[in-house]
N, C-alpha and C positions, 0 to 999 in steps of 0.2 A: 504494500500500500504506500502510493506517496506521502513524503513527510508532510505534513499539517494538515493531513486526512483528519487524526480523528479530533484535532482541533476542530475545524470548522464540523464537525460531526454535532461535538457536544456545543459550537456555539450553534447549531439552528434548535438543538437541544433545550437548550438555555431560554432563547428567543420565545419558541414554542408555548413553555411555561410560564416566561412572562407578559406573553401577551394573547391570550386566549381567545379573545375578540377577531385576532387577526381571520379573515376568512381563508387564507394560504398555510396556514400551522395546518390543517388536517392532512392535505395533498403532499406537503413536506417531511412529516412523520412519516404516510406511506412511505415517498421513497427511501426515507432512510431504512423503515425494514425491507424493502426489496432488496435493497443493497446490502444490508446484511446478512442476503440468503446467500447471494453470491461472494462474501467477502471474509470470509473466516477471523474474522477479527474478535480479539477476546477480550474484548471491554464490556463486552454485554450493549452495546448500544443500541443495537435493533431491539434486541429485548424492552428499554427502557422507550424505546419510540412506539412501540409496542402500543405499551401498556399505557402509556400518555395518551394513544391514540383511542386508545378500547375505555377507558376512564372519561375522558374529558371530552370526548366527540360521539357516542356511544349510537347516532344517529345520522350520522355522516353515509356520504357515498363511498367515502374512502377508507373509510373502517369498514364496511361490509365488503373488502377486496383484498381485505389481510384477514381472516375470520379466526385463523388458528395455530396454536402454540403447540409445539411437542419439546418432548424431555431427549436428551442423549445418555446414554449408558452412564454418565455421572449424575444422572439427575438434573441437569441444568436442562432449563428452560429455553425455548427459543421459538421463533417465529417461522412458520411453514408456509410457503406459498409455491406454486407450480412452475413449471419454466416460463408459462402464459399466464401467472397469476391465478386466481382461484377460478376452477374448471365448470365448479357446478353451475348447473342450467340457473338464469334469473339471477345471477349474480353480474 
């Protein structure tokens, strides 16, 4: 990963939570967990975009496109989505 990746990670992070009005903090959590299906990065950020997203936006279109979380062989948590994003029909 480039250097000041997960800087600017945790600043849209940061942003997100501090201004919750923003109508672009839902669409920007998504991509932050998209990115962390594909980015093996161990800071746990996707997770934390996650859960910002599924908490504070619970009624979004962009939360219904990240729907779900699975655990890995250590028990940690993470966010699952498809190559194409979430496959089911009406999503």
């Amino acid at each position: 990963m480039p250097a000041g990746t997960i800087s600017a990670w945790q600043d849209l992070l940061d942003y997100a939570r501090a201004h919750p009005r923003d109508p672009r903090a839902p669409e920007a959590l998504y991509w932050l967990v998209r990115i962390s299906r594909w980015c093996h990065v161990d800071d746990r950020g996707g997770y934390r975009a996650f859960r910002l997203l599924h908490t504070r936006y619970p009624g979004s279109s962009w939360t219904r496109r990240s729907p779900t979380i699975m655990t890995d062989r250590r028990g940690a948590e993470f966010p699952v989505l498809g190559i194409f994003g979430d496959l089911r029909p009406g999503l």
